[in-house]
C-alpha positions as CSV (number, residue, x, y, z in Angstrom):
1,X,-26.8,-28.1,-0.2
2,X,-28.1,-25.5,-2.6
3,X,-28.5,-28.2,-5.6
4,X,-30.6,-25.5,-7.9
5,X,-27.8,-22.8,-7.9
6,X,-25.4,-24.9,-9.3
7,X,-27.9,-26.9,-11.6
8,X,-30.7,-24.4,-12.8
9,X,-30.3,-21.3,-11.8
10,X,-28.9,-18.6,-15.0
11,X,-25.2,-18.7,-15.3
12,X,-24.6,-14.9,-14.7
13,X,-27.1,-14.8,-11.5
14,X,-25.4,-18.1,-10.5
15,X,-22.2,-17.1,-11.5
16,X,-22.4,-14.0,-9.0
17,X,-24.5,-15.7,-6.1
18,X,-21.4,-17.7,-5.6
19,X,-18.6,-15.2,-6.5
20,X,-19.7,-11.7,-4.8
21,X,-19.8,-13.0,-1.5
22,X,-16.1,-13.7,-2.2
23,X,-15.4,-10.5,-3.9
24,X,-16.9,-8.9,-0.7
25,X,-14.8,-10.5,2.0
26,X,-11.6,-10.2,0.4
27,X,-13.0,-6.4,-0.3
28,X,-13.2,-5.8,3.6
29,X,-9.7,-7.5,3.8
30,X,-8.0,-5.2,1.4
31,X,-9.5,-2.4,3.3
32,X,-8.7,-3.5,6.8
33,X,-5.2,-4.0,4.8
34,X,-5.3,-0.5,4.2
35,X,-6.2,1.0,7.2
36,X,-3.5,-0.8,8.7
37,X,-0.9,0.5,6.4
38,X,-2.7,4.0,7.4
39,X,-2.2,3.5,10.8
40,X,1.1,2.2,10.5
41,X,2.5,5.2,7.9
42,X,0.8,7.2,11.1
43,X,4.0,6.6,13.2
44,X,5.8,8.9,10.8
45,X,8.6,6.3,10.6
46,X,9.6,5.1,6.9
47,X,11.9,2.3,8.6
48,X,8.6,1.1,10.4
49,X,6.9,0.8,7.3
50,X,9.5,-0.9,5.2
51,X,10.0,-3.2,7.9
52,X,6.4,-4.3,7.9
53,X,6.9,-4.2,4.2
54,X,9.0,-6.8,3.7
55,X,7.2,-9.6,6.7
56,X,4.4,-9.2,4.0
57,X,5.5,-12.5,2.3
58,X,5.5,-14.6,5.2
59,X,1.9,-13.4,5.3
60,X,1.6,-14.9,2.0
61,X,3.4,-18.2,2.2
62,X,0.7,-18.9,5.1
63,X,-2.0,-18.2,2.7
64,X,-0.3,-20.5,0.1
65,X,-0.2,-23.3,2.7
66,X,-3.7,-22.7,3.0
67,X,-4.9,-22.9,-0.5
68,X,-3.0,-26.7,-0.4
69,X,-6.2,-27.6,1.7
70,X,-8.7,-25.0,0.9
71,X,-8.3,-24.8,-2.7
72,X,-7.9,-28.7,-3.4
73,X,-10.3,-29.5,-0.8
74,X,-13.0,-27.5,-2.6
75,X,-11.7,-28.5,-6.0
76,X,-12.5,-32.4,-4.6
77,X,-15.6,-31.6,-2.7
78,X,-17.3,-29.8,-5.9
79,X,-16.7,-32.7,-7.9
80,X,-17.8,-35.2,-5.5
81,X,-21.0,-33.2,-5.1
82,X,-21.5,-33.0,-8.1
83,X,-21.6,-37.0,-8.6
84,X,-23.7,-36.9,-5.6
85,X,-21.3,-38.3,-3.5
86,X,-22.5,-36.3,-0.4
87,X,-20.3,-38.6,2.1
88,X,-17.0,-38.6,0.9
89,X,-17.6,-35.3,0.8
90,X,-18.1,-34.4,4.1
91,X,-15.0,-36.6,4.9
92,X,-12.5,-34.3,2.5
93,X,-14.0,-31.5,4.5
94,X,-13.1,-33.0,7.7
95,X,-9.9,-34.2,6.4
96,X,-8.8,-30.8,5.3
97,X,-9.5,-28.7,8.2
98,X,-7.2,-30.9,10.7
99,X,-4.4,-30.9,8.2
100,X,-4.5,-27.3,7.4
101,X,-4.0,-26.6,11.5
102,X,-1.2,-29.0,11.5
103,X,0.8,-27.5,8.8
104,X,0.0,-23.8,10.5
105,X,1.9,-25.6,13.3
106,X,4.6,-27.0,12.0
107,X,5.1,-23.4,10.0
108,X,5.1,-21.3,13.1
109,X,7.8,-23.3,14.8
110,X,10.2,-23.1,11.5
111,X,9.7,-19.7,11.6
112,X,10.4,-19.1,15.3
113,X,13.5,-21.0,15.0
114,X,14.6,-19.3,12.1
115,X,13.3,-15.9,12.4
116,X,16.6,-14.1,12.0
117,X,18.0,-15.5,8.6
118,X,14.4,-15.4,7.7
119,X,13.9,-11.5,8.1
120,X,17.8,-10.8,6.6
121,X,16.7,-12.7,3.5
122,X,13.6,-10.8,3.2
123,X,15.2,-7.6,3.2
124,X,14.9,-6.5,6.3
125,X,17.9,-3.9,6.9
126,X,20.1,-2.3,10.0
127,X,17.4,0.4,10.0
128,X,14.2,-1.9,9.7
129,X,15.5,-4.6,11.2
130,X,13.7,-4.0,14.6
131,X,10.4,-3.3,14.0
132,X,10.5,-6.3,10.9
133,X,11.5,-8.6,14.0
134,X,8.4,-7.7,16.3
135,X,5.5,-7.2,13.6
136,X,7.4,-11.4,12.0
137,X,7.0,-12.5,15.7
138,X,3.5,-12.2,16.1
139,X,2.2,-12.9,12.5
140,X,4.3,-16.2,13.0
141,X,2.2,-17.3,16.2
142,X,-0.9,-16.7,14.0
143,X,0.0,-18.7,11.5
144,X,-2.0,-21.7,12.4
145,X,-5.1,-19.9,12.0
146,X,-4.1,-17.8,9.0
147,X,-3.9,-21.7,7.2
148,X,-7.0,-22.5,9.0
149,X,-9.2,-19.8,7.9
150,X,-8.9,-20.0,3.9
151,X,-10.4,-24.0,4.4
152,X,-14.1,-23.0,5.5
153,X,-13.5,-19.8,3.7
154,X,-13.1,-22.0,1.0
155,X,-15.2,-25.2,1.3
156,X,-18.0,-23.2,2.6
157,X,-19.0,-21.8,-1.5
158,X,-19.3,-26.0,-2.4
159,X,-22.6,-26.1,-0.6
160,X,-23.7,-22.7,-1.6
161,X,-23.0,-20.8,1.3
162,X,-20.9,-18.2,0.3
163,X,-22.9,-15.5,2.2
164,X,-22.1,-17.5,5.2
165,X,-18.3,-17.6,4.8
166,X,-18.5,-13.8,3.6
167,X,-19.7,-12.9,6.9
168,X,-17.3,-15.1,9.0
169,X,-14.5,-13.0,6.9
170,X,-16.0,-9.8,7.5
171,X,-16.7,-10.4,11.1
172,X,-12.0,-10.8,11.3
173,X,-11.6,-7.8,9.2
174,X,-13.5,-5.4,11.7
175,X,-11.8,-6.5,14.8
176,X,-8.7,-6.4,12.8
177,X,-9.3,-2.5,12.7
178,X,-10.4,-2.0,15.8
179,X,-7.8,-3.2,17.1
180,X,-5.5,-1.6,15.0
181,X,-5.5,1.9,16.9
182,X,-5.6,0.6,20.6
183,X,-2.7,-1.8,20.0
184,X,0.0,0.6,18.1
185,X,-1.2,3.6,19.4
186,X,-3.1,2.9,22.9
187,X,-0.8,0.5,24.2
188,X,2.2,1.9,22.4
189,X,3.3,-1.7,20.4
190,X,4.0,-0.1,17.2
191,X,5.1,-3.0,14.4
192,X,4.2,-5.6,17.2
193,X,1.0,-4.1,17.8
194,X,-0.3,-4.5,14.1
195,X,0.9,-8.2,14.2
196,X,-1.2,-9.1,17.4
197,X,-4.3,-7.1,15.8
198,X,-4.2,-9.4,12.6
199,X,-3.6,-12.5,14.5
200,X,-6.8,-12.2,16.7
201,X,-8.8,-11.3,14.3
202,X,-8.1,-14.2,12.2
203,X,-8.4,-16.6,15.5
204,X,-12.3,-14.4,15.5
205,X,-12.7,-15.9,12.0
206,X,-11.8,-19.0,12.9
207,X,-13.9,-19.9,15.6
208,X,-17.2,-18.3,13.5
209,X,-16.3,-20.5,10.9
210,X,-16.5,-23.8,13.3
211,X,-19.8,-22.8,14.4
212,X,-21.1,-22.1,11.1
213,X,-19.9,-25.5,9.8
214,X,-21.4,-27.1,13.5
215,X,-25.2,-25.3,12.9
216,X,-26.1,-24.6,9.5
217,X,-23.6,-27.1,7.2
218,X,-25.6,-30.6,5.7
219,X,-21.9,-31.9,4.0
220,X,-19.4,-30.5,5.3
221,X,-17.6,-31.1,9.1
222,X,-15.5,-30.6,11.3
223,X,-16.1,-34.0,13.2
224,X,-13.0,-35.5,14.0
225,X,-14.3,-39.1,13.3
226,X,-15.2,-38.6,9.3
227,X,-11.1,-37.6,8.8
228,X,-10.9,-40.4,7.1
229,X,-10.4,-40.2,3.5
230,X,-9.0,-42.9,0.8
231,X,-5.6,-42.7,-0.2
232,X,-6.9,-41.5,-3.9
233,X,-9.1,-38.7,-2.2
234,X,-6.4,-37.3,0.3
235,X,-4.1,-37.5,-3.0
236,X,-6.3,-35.6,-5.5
237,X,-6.7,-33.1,-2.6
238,X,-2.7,-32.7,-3.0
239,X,-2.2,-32.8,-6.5
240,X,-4.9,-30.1,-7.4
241,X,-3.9,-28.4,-3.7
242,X,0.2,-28.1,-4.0
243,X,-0.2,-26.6,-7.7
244,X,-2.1,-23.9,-6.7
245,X,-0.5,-23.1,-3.5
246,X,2.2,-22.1,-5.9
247,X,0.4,-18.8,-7.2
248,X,0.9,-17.7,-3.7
249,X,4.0,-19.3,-3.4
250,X,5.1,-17.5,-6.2
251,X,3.7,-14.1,-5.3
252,X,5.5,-14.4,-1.7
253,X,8.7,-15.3,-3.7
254,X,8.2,-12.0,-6.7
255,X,7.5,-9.9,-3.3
256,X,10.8,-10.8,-1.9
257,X,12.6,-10.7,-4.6
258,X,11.1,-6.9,-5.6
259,X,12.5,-5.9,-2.2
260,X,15.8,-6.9,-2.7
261,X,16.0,-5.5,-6.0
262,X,14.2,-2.1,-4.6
263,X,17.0,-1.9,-1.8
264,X,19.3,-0.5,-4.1
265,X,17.0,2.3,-4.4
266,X,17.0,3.0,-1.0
267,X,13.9,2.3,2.2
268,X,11.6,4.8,0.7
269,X,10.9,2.7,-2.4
270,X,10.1,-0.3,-0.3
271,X,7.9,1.6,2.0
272,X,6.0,3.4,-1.4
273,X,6.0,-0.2,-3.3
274,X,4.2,-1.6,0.0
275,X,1.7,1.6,0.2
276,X,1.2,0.8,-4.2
277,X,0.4,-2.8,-3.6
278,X,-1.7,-3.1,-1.4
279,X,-3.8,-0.1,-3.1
280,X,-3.7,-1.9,-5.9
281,X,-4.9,-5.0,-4.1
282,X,-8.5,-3.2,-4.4
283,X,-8.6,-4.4,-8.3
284,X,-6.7,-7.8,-7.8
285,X,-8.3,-9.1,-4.9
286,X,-11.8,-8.2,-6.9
287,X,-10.0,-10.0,-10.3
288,X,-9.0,-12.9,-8.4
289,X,-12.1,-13.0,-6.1
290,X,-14.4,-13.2,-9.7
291,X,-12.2,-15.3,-10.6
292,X,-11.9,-18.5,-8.4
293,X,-15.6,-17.5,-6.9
294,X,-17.0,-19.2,-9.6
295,X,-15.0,-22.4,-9.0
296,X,-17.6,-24.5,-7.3
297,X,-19.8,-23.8,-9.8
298,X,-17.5,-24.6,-13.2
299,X,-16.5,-28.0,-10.2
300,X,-20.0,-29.1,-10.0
301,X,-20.9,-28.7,-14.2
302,X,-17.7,-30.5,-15.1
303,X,-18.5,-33.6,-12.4
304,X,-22.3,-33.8,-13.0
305,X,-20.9,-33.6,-16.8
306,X,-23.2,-30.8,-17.8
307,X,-20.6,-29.9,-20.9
308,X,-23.0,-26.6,-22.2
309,X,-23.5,-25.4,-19.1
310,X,-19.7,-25.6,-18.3
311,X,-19.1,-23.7,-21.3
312,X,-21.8,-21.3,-20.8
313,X,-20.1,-20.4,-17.1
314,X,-16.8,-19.9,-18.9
315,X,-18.0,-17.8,-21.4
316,X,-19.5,-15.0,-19.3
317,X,-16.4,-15.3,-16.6
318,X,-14.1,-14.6,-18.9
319,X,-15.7,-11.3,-20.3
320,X,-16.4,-10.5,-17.1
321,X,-13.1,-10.4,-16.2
322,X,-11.9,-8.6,-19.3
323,X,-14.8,-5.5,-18.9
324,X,-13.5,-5.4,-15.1
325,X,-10.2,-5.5,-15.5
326,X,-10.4,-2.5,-17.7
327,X,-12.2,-0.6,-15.5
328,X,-10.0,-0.8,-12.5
329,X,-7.2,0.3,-14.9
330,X,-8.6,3.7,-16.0
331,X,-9.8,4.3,-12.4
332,X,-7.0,3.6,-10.6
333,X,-4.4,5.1,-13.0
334,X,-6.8,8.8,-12.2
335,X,-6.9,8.3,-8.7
336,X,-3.2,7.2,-7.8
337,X,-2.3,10.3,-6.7
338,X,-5.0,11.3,-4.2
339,X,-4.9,7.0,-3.2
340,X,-1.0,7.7,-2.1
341,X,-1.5,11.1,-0.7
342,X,-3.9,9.3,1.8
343,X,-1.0,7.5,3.3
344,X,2.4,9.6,3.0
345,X,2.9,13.3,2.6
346,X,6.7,12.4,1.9
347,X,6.9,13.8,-1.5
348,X,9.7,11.5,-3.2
349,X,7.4,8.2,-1.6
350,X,4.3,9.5,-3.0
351,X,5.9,10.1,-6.5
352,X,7.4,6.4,-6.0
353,X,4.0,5.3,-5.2
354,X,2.2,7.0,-8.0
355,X,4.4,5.5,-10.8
356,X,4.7,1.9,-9.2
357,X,0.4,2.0,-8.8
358,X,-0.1,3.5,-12.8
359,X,2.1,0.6,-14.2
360,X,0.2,-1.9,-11.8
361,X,-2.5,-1.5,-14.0
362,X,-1.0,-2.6,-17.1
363,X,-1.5,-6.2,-15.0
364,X,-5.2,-5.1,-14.5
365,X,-5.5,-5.4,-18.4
366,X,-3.9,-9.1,-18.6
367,X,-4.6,-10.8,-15.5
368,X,-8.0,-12.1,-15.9
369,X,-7.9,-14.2,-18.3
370,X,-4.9,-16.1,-16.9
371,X,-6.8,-16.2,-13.4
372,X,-9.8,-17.6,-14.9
373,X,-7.7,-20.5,-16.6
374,X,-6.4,-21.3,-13.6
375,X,-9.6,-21.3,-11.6
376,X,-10.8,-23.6,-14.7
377,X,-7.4,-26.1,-14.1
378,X,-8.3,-26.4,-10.4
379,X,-12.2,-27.2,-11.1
380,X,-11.7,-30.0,-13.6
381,X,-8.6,-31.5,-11.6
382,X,-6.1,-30.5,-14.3
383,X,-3.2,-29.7,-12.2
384,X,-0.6,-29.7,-14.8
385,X,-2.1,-26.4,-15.8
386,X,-2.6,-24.9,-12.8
387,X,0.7,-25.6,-12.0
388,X,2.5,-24.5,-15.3
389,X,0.3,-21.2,-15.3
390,X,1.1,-20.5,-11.4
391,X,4.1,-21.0,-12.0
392,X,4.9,-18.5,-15.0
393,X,2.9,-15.6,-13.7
394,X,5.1,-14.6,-10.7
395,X,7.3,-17.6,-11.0
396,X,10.1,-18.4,-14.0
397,X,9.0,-15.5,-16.1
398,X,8.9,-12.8,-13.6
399,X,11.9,-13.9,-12.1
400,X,13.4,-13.4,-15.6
401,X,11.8,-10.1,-16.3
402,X,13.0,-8.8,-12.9
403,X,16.2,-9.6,-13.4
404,X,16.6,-8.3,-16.9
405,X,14.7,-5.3,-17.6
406,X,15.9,-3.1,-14.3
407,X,19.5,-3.7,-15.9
408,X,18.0,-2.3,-19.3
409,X,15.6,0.5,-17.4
410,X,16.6,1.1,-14.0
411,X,13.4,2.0,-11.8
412,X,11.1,1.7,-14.5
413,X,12.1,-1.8,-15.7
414,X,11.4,-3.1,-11.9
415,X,8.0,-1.6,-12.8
416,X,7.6,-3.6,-15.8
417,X,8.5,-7.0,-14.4
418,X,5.4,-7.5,-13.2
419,X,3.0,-6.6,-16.4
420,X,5.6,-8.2,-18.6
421,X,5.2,-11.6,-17.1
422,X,1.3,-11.5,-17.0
423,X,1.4,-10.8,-21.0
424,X,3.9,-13.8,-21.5
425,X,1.8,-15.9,-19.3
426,X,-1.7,-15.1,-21.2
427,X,0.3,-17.4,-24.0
428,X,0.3,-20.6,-22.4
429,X,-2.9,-19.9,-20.7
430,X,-5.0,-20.1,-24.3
431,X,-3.1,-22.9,-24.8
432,X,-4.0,-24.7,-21.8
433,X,-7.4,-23.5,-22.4
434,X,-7.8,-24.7,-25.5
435,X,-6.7,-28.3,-24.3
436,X,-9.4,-28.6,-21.8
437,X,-11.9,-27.6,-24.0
438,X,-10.7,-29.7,-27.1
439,X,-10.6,-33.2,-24.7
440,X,-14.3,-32.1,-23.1
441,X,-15.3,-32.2,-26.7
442,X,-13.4,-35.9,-27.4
């Protein structure tokens, strides 16, 4: 337990020691997400990549199921640790890593069993329908350990060993494209083939994580004996843990619902809005990894009660996230064209693609200071806020703006839904804000 990062050490060199490491593996997962797209828009086949397209929200319901345990677990453990309550601790930690691989269990056999209705109501179409069915098959067996993972990816950051769970991250996103190649091309499993890739590697992560937990982790275990928690404990995990699951609830929910909406447009705007987002998940992923990286450190001020340090870690995360934010927006509005040509050479996709990746980054512009407020929700165990503000982002008022404004705009208004819904959600996050801050003061 690195006590002096999270008590001494300057805010910014803190704030970074604990948040790059982040940054960094979810870096190397947005490019191992791109070179799969790459390999998969190899095929040549439009229908192949829409129907991989629209599986990506059962990709991120798993990861929603994992932030229940991950990101309430580490919300609890910070706060504990910083009380110096080192035991219970370790037993949340424990706690949290068996639940996480039940519910991955539980979730693969619903999907399974209902993997038809399931693909039809993500959009999959006559055309897609196929290769949607073999890619949902196999990300559904890996379900368990996609939950799993995001727990010591998580929990690892409370003791200060981000570096640690970087690497254990990094370590799944390299097999993940190796594997790529032999399995779509070498052994001919198109769709399928890019499924079984992203499951190994995540079962890879998985078991690197256990060790690192078993050797060089003081608090936290995976000892089946310490899952024992209070009733209060294994509730504040849920209460802070099933709020902000709902972000990526949410986003799984805005993803589908995009798709539906894009049908009408016809396969080759799924196929370029797939290609856009996950381009554009180089400048979330960083927002959001800056973002909730510095969680376990704003955890640990609030519960040791160190109020101007608390404040002094807000401060500089919240310009941080402003000055990067507009960075990625100039750069990535430049470069969409080149960024799309990489993938497609279809002419009407790559136009597609260009437009949906320049009005992504009216979002680059807004989102940060919405992300950070949520972080902040999670860290002091306000989960009211975090649920109100994951809620409204890709939630109630994108659901709204998506159903309004491609009535008033046509292809462009499904292009605003997005950016429209992060401005009206910066609203209640001041407010929010300015609660928390006002009742520290009290």
């Amino acid at each position: 337990m690195q006590r002096e990062l999270f008590e001494n050490m300057p805010v910014p060199r803190a704030y970074l020691k604990v948040s790059v490491p982040v940054v960094l593996a979810m870096l190397i997962g947005v490019v191992y997400n791109m070179v799969d797209t790459w390999f998969i828009s190899m095929t040549g086949n439009t229908d192949l990549v829409a129907g991989v397209s629209v599986c990506a929200p059962v990709f991120v319901l798993s990861v929603a199921l994992g932030d229940i345990w991950g990101l309430g677990g580490s919300s609890l453990i910070s706060r504990l640790l910083g009380q110096k309550k080192d035991e219970e601790a370790g037993s949340v930690s424990a706690f949290t890593m068996y639940a996480s691989f039940g519910t991955g269990l539980l979730f693969m056999a619903l999907l399974l069993l209902f993997r038809t209705p399931i693909l039809h109501l993500l959009g999959a179409n006559d055309a897609s329908f196929a290769h949607a069915s073999a890619y949902f098959s196999w990300i559904a067996v890996g379900t368990p350990f996609i939950i799993f993972y995001l727990i010591p990816n998580n929990e690892l950051r409370t003791e200060g060993l981000a570096n640690l769970g970087m690497w254990g991250a990094i370590a799944g996103s390299v097999a993940n494209i190796a594997l790529d190649p032999l399995f779509i091309f070498g052994l001919h499993m198109g769709a399928a083939g890019a499924a079984l890739a992203t499951t190994l590697s995540n079962v890879l992560s998985c078991t690197l994580y256990v060790l690192i937990i078993r050797k060089k982790c003081r608090i936290l275990t995976v000892d089946p004996a310490k899952i024992r928690v209070s009733k209060e404990h294994a509730m504040e995990v849920l209460r802070i843990g099933l709020p902000a699951s709902v972000t990526n609830i949410t986003f799984s929910f805005s993803m589908m619902l995009t798709n539906r909406v894009l049908e009408s447009f016809g396969n080759d705007r799924i196929a370029a809005m797939g290609i856009a987002m996950k381009i554009n998940m180089v400048s979330m992923m960083t927002l959001i990894g800056f973002a909730f990286g510095g969680q376990p450190l704003i955890g640990y001020a609030f519960g040791s009660r160190d109020v101007k340090r608390f404040r002094a870690i807000l401060r500089f995360a919240y310009l941080f996230e402003a000055c990067l934010g507009a960075c990625f927006a100039v750069i990535l509005y430049f470069a969409a064209p080149f960024l799309m040509g990489l993938f497609l050479d279809d002419p009407a996709v790559v136009a597609a693609g260009i437009s949906m990746i320049r009005f992504m980054q009216i979002s680059s512009l807004l989102l940060g200071f919405a992300l950070v407020t949520t972080c902040v929700c999670q860290a002091v165990g306000n989960a009211t806020g975090s649920f109100i503000l994951s809620l409204c982002r890709q939630g109630v008022l994108f659901f709204a703006a998506i159903m309004i404004l491609p009535g008033l705009l046509g292809f462009t208004g499904v292009l605003l839904a997005q950016p429209a819904a992060d401005l009206l959600t910066d609203i209640p996050a001041l407010l929010i804000l300015l609660m928390i801050l006002k009742k520290q003061k009290a």
